[in-house]
N, C-alpha and C positions, 0 to 999 in steps of 0.2 A: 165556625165550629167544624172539627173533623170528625167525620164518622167512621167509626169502629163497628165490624162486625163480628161474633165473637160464634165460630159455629162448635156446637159444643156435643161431647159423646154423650150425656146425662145432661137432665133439669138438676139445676145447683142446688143441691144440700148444703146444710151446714154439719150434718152428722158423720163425715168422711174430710178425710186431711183434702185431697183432692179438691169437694167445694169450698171447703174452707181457700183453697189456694185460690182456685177462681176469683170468689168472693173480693180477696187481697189485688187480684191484676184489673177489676170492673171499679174497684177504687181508685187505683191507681191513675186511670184511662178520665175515671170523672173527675178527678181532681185535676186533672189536665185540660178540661172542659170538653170532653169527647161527646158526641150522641154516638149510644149504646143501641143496638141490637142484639139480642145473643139467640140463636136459632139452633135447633137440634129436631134430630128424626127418633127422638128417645118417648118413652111417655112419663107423665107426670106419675108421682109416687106419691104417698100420706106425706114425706118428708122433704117433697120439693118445695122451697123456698118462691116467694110471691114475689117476682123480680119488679112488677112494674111499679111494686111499692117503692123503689128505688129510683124510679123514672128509666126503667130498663123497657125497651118496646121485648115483648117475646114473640116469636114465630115459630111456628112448628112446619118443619122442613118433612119431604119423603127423598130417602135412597132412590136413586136410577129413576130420576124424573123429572123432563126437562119444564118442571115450574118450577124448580129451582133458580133454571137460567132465568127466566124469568124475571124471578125476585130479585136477584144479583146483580139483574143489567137494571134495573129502576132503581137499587139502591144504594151503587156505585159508592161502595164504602170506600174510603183514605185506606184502613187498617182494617187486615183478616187477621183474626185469631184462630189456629187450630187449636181446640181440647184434644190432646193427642194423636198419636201419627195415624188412626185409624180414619179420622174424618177428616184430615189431607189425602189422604186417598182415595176416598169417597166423593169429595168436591173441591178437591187443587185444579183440577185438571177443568171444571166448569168456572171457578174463580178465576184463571191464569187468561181464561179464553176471551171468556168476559169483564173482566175488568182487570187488565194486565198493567196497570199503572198503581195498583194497591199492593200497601206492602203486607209482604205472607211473612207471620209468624208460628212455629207452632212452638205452644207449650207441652213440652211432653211431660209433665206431672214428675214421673220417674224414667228410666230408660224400661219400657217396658222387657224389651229381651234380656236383662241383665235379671229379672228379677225372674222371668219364666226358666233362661239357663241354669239358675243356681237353683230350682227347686228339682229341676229335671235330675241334677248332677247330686244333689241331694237326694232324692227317692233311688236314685241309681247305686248309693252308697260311695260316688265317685268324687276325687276331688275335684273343687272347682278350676277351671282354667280360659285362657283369652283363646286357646285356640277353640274352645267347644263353644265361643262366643262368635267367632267369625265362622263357626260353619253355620251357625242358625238363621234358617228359615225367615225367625223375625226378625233377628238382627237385620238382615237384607231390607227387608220391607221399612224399617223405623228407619237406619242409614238413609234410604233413598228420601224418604220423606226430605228428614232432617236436610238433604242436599238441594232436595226442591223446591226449600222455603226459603228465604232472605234471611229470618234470624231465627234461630233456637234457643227457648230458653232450656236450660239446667240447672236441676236445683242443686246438686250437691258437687261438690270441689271435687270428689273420687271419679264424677261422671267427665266432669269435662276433662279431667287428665285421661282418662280411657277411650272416648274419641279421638281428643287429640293425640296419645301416642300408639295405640292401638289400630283406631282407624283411620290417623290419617286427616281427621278432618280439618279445613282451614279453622282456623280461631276468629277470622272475621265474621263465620257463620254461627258462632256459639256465645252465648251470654249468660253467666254466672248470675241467676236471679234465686235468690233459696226463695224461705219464708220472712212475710213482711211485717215486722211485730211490732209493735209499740216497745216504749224504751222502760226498762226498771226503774221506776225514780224512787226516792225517800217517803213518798204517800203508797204507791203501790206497799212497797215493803212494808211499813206499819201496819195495812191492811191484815197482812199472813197474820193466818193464829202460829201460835208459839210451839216448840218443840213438845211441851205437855198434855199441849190441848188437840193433840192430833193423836189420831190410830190408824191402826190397820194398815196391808199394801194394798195396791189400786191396778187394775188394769185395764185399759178402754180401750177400745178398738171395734172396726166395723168389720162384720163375720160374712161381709160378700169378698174379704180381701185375704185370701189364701192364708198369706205371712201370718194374720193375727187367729185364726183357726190355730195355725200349727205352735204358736208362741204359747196359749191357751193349753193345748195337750201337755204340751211340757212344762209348765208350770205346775200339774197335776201331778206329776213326777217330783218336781223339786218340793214343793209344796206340804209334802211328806214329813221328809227333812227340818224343814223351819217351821212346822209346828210344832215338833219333838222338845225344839229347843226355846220356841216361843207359843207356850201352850195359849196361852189366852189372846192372840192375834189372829187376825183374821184377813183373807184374802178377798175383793171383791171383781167380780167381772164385769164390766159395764161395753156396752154396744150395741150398735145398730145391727137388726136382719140376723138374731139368736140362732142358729141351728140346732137341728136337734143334738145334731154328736156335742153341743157346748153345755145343750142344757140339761144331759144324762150327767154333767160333769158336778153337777147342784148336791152339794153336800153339807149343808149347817154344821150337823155334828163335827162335823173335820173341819170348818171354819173355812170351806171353801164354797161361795156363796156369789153363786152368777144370777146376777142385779138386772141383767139385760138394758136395755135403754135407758140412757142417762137425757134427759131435760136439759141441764147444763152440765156439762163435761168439766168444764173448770172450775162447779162448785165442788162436784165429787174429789178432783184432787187437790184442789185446795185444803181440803180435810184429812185427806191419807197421811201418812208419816211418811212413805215409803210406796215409789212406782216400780215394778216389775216388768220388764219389755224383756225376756228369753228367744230373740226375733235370730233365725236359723236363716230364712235365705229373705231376700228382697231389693229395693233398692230404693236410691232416692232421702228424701228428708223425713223421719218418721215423725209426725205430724202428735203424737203420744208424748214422745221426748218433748220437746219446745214447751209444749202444754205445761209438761213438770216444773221447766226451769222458770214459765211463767208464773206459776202457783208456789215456787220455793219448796218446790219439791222433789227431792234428791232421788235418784234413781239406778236401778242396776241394769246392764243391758250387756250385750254384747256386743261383736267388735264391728258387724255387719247392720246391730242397730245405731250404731254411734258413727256410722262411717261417713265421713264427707260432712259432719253436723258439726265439731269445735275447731278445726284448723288445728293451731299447735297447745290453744289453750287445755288445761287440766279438764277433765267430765264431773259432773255437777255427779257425782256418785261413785258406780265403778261399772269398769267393764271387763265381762269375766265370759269367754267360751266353755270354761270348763266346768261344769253344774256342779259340783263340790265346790268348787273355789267361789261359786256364783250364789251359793248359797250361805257360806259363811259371811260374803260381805253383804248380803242384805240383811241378815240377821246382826253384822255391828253398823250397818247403818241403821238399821232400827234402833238401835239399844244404846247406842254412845252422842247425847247430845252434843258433846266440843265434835265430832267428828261430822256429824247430822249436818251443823251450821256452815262448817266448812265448805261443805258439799251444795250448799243452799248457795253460798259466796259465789262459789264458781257458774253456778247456772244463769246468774247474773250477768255476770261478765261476760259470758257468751252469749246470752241474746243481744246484752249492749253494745258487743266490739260485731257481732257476726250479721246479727238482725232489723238495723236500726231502719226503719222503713221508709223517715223522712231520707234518708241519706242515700238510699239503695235506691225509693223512687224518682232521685233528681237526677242520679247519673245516670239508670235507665232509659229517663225520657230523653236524655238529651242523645243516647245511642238512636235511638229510635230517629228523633229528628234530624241527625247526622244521617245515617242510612235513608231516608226519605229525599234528601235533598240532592244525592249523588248516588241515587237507583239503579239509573243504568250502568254507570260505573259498575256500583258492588255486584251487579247478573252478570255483566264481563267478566270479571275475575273468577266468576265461580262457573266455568265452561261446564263441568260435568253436572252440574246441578242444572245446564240450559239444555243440556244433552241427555235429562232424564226426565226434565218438564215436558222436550220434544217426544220422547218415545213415552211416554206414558198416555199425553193427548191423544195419540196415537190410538193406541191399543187398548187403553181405559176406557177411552170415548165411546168406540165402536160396540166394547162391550157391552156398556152402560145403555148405549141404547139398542141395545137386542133384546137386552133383559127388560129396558121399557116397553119393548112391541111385545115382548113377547105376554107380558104382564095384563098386555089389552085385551089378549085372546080367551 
């Protein structure tokens, strides 16, 4: 059996697209017959999931401290998993040292600098563009990562073409892994209640994640608008980690009505008629969406919420940047059942053709085991990812243990 070590930014939720995605790649790994580790320097939350119920061993790691080496050299995993480019930075450079025959993956969730630049460019009132992506700060840091690992996954089709033509990066270092969904069959669908038996629109999102704060305000805005024209409708907020700017937003009267944490997420939209994602800057797979078209539930979003999520196929709803136009078509998606089902057709078809897990995780593994078998080869070919492993050991190393002497003092 191979062992997988999974070191992770957060204990895995399942109330965040994020652990949800975890969750999907520690299947994927057991189903492979991996032994599991997943280690983080995070603390546990009310909503951290009880991994060993899974037969997950859990460790709890510290930042700049060398019982990590420790741990690393005794457990001489096959497979390192990054949870994003922050904890390749953190322990690439202890992993690479001690155990350089293990293959480094990181998952980067989403490109995180794509989604900090467009908010930056947004507050700025500026348009978005690729040159205020290659001056960033993060960008740098995520790139490098991304060069010092063996593979990267990416969830969305928009990200790997913006690496590859953008920055340049080799495509044997990038892997097209979205979300891992089970397939729509003829028992699911029966399931969905009927166009009748549903109300209201829906909105779920977790309030430590900027994008769904800002989606939420604006909605508050549109929200106006389509009760005018759909008085007895009602909007619902559901999510992890409420704020207070979300929960000043709590208006019954107006049928605008923040729910806060949802139990099951996919009961609540399963029930809505109608999902609402108004999502202004971010990146990656919006984890809200999928949900919808799992539940047959049609949705309006924008062009930034839908981006890199259907390929060429039609959106199970619509997608409208312009709040008048974004608001007329959730008010006839609400209102027009032939149009309603249509829109349900299409969500299907895009988890079936884009999501299909069994399909996504065999050609996966078998990357994986390709890359594994011809290691040093693929560190050859990627000279600046060997020349960024070498200078970061470097300079990371030395740091890391100052800051552990100094720690002792």
């Amino acid at each position: 059996m191979q062992q997988l070590l999974i070191i992770g930014y957060v204990w895995v939720e399942n109330t965040t697209g994020a652990g949800n995605r975890m969750l999907q790649l520690i299947n994927v790994f057991k189903n492979h017959n991996y032994t599991i580790t997943f280690a983080t320097p995070a603390q546990k939350t009310e909503n951290s999931l009880n991994l060993a119920e899974l037969g997950i061993e859990e460790k709890p790691i510290e930042l700049n401290s060398s019982s990590f080496d420790d741990f690393v050299k005794e457990l001489q995993p096959d497979v390192v998993l990054y949870d994003r480019f922050m904890m390749e930075e953190q322990f690439g450079w202890r992993v690479a040292e001690h155990c350089p025959k293990a293959l480094r993956i990181l998952d980067t969730e989403d490109l995180h600098f794509l989604r900090k630049v467009r908010h930056q460019q947004l507050k700025k009132g500026t348009e978005f563009s690729n040159e205020a992506l290659l001056k960033s700060d993060e960008a740098k840091r995520e790139i490098a990562a991304i060069l010092r690992c063996d593979l990267s996954l990416i969830i969305s089709t928009y990200e790997i073409q913006l690496l590859k033509e953008v920055f340049k990066i080799d495509e044997a270092l990038l892997y097209h892994l979205p979300f891992l969904l089970n397939k729509i069959d003829d028992k699911v669908i029966e399931s969905w209640k009927p166009f009748e038996e549903r109300a209201h629109f829906v909105f779920v999102g977790n309030f430590f994640h900027a994008p769904n704060v800002d989606a939420v305000l604006q909605l508050k805005t549109i929200w106006k608008y389509i009760r005018k024209k759909l008085p007895n409708a009602e909007l619902h907020i559901y999510g992890a980690y409420v704020t207070q700017q979300i929960q000043q937003l709590h208006k019954p009267k107006e049928g605008f009505i923040v729910k806060g944490f949802a139990e099951d997420a996919l009961e609540v939209v399963k029930n809505a008629r109608v999902v609402l994602a108004p999502i202004r800057f971010g990146a990656g797979i919006k984890g809200k969406l999928t949900e919808a078209m799992e539940c047959g539930t049609p949705s309006v979003t924008t062009s930034i919420g839908a981006e890199g999520m259907h390929a060429n196929l039609p959106w199970n709803g619509f997608i409208e940047d312009d709040f008048e136009k974004f608001t007329n078509k959730a008010v006839e998606l609400y209102s027009y059942e032939i149009l309603w089902k249509k829109s349900q057709q299409k969500g299907i078809e895009i988890i079936n053709s884009l999501y299909d897990k069994d399909v996504l995780e065999i050609s996966f593994m078998k990357n994986v085991k390709k890359i594994q078998e011809n290691l040093d080869l693929h560190r050859t070919q990627n000279f600046l990812g060997s020349l960024l492993q070498y200078q970061t050991l470097q300079s990371t190393k030395f740091m890391s243990k100052w800051i552990e002497e100094k720690n002792k003092n």
